[in-house]
Biopython code that builds the backbone (N, CA, C, O; Angstrom):
import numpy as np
from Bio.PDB.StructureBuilder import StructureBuilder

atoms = [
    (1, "UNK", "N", (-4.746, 11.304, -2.910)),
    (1, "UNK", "CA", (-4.441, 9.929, -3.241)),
    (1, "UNK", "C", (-5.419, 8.985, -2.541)),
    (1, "UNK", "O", (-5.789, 7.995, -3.172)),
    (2, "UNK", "N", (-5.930, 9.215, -1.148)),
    (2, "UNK", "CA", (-6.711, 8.790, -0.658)),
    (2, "UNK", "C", (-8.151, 8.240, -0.952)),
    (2, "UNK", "O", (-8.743, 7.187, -0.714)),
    (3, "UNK", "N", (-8.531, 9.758, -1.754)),
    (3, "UNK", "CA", (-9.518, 9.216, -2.752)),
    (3, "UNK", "C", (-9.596, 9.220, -4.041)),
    (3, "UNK", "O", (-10.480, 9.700, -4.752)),
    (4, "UNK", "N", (-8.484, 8.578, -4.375)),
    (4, "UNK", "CA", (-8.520, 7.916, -5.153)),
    (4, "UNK", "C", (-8.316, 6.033, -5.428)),
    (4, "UNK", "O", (-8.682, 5.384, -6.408)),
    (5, "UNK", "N", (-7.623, 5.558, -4.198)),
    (5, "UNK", "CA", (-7.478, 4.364, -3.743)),
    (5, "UNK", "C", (-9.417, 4.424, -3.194)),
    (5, "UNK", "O", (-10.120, 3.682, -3.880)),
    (6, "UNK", "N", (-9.833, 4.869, -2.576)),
    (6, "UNK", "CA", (-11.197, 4.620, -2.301)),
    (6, "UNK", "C", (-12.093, 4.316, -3.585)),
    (6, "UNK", "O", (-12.681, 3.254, -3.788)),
    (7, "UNK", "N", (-12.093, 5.288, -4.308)),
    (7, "UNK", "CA", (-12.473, 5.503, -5.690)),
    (7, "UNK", "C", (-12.274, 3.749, -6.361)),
    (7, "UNK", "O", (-13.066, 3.095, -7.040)),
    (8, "UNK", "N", (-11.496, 3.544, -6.067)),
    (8, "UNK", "CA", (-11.014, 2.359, -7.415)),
    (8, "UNK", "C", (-11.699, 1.087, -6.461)),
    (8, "UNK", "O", (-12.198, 0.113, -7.025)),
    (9, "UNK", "N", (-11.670, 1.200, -5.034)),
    (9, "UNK", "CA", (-12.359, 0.029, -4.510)),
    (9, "UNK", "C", (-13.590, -0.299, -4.355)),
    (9, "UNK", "O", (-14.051, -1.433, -4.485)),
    (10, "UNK", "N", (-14.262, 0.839, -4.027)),
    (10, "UNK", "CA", (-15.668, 1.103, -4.435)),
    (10, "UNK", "C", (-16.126, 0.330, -5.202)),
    (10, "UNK", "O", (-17.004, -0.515, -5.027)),
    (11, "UNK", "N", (-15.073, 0.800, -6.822)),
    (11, "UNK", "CA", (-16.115, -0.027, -7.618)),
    (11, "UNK", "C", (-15.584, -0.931, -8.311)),
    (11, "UNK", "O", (-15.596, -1.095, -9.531)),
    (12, "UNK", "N", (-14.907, -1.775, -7.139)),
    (12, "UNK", "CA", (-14.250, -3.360, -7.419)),
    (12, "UNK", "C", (-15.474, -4.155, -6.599)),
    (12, "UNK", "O", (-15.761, -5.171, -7.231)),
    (13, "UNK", "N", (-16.222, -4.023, -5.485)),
    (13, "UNK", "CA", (-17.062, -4.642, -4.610)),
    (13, "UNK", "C", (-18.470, -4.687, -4.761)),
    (13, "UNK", "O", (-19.056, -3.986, -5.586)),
    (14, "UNK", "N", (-19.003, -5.435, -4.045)),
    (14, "UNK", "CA", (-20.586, -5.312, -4.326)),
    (14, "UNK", "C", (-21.334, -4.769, -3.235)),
    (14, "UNK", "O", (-22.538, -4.614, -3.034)),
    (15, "UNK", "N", (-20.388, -4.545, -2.643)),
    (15, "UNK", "CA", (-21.074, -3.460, -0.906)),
    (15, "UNK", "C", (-19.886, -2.258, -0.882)),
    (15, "UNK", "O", (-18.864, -2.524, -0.248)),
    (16, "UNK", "N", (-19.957, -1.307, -1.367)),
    (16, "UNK", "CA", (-19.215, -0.235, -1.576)),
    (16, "UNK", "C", (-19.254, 0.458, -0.308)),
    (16, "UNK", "O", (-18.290, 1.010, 0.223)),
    (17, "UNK", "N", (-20.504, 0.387, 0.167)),
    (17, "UNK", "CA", (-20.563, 1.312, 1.694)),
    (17, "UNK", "C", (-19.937, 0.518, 3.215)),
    (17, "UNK", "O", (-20.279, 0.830, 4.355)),
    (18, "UNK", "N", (-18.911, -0.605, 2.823)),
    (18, "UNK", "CA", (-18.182, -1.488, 3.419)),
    (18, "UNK", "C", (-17.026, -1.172, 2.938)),
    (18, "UNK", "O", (-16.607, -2.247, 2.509)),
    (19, "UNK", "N", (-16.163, -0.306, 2.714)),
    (19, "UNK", "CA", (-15.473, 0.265, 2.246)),
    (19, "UNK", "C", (-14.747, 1.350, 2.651)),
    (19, "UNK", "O", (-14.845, 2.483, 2.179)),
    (20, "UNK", "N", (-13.637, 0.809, 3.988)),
    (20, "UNK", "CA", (-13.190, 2.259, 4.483)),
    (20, "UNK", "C", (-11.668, 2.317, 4.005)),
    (20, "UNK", "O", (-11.332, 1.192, 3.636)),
    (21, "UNK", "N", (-10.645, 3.237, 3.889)),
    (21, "UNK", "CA", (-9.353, 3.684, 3.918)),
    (21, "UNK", "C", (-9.091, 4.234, 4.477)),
    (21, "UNK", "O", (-9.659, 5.276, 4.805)),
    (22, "UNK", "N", (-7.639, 3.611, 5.043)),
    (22, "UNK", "CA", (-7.063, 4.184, 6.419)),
    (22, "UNK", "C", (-5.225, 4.178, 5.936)),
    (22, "UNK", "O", (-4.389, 3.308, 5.692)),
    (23, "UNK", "N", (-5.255, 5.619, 5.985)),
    (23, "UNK", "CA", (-3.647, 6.197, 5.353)),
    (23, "UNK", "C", (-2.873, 6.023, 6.613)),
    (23, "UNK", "O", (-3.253, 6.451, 7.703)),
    (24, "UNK", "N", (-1.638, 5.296, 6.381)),
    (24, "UNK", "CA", (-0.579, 5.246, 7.366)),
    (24, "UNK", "C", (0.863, 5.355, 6.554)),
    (24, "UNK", "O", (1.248, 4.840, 5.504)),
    (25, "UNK", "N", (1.484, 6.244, 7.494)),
    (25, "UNK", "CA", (2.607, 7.065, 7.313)),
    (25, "UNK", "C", (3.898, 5.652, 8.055)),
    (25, "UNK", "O", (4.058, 5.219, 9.196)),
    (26, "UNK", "N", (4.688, 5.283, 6.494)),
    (26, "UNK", "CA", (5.617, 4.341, 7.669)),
    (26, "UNK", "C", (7.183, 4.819, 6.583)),
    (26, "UNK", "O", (7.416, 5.063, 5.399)),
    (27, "UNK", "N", (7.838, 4.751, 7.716)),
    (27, "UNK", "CA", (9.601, 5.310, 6.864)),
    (27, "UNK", "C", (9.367, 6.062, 5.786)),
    (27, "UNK", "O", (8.573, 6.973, 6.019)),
    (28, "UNK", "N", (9.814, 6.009, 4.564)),
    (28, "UNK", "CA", (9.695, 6.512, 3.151)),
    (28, "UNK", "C", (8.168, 6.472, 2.694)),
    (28, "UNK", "O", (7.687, 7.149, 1.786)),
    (29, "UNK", "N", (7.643, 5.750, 3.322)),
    (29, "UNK", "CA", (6.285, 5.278, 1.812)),
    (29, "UNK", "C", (5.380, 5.722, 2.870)),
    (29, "UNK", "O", (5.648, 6.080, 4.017)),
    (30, "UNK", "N", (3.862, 5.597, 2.054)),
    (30, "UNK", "CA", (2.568, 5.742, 2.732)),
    (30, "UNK", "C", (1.810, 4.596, 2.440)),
    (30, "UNK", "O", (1.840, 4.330, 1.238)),
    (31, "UNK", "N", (0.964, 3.621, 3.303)),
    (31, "UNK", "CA", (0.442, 2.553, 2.832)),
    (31, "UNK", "C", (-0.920, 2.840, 3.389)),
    (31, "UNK", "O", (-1.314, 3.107, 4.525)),
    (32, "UNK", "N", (-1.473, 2.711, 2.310)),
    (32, "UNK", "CA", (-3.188, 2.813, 2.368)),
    (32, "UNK", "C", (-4.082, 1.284, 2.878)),
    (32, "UNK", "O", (-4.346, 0.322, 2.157)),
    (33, "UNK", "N", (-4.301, 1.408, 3.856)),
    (33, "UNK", "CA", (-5.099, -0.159, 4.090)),
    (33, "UNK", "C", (-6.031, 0.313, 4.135)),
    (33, "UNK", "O", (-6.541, 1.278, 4.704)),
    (34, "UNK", "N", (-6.429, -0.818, 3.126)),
    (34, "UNK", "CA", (-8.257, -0.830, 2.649)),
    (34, "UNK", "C", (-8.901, -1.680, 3.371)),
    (34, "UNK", "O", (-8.394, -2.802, 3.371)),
    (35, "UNK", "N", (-9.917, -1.541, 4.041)),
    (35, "UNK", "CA", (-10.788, -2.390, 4.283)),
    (35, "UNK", "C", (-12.347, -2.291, 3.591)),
    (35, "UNK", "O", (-13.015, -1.319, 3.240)),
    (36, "UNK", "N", (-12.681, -4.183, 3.554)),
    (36, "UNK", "CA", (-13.603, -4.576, 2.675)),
    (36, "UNK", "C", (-14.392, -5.230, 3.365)),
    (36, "UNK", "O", (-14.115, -5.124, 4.560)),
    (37, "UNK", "N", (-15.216, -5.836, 3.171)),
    (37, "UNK", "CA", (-16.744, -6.474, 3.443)),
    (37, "UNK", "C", (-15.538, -7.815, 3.201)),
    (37, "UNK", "O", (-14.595, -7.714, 2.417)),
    (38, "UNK", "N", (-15.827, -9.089, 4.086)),
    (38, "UNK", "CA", (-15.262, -10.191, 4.172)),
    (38, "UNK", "C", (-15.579, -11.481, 2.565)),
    (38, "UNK", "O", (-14.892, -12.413, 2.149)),
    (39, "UNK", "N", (-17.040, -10.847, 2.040)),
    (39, "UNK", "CA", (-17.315, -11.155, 0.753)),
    (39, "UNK", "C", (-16.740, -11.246, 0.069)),
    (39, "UNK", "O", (-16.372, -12.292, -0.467)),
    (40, "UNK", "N", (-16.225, -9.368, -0.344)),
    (40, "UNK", "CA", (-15.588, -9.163, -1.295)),
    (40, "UNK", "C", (-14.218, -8.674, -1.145)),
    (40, "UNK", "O", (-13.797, -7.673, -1.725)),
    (41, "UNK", "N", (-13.522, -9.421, -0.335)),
    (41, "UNK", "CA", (-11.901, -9.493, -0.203)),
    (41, "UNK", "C", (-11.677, -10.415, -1.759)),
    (41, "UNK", "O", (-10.882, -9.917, -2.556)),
    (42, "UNK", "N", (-12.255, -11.499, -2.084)),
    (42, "UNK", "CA", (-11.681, -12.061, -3.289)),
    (42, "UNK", "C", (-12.032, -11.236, -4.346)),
    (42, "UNK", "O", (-11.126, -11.243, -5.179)),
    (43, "UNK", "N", (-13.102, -10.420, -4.717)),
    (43, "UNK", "CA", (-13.269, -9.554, -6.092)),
    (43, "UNK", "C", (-12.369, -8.284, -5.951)),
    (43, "UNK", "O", (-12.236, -7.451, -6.847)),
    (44, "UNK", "N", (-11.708, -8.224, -4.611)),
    (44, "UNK", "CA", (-10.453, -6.846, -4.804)),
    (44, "UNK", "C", (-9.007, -7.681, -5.191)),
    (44, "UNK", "O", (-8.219, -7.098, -5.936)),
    (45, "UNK", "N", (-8.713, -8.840, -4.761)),
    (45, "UNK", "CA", (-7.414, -9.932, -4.779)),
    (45, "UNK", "C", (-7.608, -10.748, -5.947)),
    (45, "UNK", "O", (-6.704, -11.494, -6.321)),
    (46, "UNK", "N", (-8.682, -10.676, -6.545)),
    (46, "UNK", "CA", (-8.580, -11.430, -7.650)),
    (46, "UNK", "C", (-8.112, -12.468, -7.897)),
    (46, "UNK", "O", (-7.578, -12.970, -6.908)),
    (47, "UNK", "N", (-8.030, -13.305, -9.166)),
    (47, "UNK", "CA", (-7.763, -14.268, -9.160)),
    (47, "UNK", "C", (-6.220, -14.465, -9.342)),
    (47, "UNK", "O", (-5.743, -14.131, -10.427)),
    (48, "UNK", "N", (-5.362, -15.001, -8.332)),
    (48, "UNK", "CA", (-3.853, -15.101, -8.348)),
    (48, "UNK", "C", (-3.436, -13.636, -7.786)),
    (48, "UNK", "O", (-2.218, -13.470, -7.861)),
    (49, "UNK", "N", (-3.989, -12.771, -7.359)),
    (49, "UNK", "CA", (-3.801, -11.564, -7.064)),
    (49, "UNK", "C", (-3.374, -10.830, -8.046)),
    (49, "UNK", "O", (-2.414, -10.142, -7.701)),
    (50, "UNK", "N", (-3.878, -10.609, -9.770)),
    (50, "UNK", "CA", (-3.869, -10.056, -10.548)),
    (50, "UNK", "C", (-4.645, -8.637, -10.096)),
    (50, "UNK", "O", (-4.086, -7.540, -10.102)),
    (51, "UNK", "N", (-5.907, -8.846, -9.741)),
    (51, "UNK", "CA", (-6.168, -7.331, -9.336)),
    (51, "UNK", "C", (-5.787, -6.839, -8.903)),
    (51, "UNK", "O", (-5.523, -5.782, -9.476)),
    (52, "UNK", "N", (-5.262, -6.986, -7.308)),
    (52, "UNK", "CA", (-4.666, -6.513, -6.446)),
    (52, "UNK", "C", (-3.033, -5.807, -6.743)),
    (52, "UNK", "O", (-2.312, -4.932, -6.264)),
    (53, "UNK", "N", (-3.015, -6.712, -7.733)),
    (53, "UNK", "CA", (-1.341, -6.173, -8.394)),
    (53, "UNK", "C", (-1.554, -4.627, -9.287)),
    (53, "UNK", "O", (-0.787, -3.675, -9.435)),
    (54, "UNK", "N", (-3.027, -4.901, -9.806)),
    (54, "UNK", "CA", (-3.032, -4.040, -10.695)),
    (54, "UNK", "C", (-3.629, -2.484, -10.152)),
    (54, "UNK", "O", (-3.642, -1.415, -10.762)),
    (55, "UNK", "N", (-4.058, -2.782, -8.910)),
    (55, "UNK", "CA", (-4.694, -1.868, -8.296)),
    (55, "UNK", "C", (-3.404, -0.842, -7.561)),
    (55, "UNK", "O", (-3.485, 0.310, -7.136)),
    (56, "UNK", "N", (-2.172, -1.830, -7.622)),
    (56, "UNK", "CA", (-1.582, -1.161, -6.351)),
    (56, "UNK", "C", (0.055, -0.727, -7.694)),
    (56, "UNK", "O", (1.229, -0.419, -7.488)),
    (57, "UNK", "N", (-0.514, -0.873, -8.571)),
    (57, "UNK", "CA", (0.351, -0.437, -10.158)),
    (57, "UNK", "C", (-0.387, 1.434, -10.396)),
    (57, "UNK", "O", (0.077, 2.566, -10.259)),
    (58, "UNK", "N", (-1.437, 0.976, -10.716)),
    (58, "UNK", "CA", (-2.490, 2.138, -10.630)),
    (58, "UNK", "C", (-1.945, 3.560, -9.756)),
    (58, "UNK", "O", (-1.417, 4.607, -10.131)),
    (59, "UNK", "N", (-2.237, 3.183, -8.799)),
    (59, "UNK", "CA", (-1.591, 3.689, -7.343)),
    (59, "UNK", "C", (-0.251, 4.483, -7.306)),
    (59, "UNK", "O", (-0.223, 5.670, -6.982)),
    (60, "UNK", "N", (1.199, 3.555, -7.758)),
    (60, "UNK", "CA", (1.929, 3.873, -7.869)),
    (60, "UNK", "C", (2.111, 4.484, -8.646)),
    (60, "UNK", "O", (2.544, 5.530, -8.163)),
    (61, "UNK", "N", (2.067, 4.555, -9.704)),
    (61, "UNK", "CA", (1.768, 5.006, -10.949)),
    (61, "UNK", "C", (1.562, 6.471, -10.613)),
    (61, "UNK", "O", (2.542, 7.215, -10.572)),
    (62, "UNK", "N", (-0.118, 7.095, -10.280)),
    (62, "UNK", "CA", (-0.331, 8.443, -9.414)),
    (62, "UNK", "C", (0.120, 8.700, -8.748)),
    (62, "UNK", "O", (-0.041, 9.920, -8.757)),
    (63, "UNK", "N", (0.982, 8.363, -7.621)),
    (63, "UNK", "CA", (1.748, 8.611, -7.056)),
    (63, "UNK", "C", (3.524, 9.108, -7.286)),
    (63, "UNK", "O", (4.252, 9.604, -6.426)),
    (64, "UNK", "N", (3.794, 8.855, -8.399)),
    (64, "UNK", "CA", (5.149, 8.642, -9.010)),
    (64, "UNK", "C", (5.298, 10.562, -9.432)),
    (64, "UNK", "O", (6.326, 11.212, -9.246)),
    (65, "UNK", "N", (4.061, 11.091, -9.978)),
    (65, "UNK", "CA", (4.413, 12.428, -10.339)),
    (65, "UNK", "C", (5.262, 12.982, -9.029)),
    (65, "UNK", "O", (6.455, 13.286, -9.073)),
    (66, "UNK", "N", (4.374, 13.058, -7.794)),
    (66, "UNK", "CA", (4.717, 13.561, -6.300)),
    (66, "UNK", "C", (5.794, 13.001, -5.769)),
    (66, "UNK", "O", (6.036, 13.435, -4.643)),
    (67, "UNK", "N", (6.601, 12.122, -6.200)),
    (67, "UNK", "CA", (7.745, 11.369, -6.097)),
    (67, "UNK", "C", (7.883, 10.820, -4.109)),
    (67, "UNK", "O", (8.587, 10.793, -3.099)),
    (68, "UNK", "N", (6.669, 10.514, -4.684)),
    (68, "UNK", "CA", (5.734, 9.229, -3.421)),
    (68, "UNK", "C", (6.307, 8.137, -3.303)),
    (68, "UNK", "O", (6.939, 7.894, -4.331)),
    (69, "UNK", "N", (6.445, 6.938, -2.150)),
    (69, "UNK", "CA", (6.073, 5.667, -2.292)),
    (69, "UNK", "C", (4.891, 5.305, -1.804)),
    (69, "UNK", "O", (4.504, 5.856, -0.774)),
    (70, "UNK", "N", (4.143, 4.388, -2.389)),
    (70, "UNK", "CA", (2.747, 4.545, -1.324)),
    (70, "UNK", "C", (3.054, 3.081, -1.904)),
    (70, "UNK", "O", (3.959, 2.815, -2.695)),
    (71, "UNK", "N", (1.920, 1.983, -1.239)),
    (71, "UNK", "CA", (1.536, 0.365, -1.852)),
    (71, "UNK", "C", (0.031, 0.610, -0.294)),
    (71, "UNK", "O", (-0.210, 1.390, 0.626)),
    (72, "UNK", "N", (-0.576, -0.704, -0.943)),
    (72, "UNK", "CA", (-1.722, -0.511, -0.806)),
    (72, "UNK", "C", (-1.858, -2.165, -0.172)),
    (72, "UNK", "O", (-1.488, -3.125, -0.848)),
    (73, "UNK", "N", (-2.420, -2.309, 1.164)),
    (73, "UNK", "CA", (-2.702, -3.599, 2.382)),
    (73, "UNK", "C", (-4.324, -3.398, 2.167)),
    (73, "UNK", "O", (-5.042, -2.403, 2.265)),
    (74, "UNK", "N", (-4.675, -5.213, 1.726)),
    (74, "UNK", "CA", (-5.992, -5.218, 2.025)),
    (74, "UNK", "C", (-6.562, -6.116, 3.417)),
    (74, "UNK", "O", (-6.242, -7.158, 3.990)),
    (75, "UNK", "N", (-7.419, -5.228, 3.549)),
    (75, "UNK", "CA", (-7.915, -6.020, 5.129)),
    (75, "UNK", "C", (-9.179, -6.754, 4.597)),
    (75, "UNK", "O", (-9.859, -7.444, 5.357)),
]
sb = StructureBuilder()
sb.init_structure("model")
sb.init_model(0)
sb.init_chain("A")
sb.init_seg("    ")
for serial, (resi, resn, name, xyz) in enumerate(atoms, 1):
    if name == "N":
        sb.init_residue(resn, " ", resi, " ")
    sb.init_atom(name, np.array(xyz, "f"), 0.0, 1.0, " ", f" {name:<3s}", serial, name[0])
structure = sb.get_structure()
């Protein structure tokens, strides 16, 4: 799942190699915080946080077979 949340941020940004994920284990769920280049925090949050919604839909979504909770913190 890991890389696959990497995967999708990569190629939301324009400095991809600014681009780390860091998996944390909390109660029930797993939350992936992404960190980004300070640039491109708005081309992952999008406008109204439509991306960000859709990124962390995505997510759940792959996650749902494994009967996961995961959501996804951007730094």
């Amino acid at each position: 799942m890991k890389e696959l949340v990497e995967l999708i941020a990569k190629g939301l940004v324009e400095q991809p190699e600014a681009v780390s994920v860091r998996e944390v284990q909390r109660e029930q769920q797993t939350i992936y915080e992404v960190s980004v280049a300070p640039s491109d925090i708005g081309k992952v949050v999008g406008k109204g946080g439509r991306l960000v919604k859709a990124f962390r839909t995505v997510v759940s979504a792959a996650s749902f077979a494994d009967g996961k909770r995961v959501n996804i913190e951007i730094k």
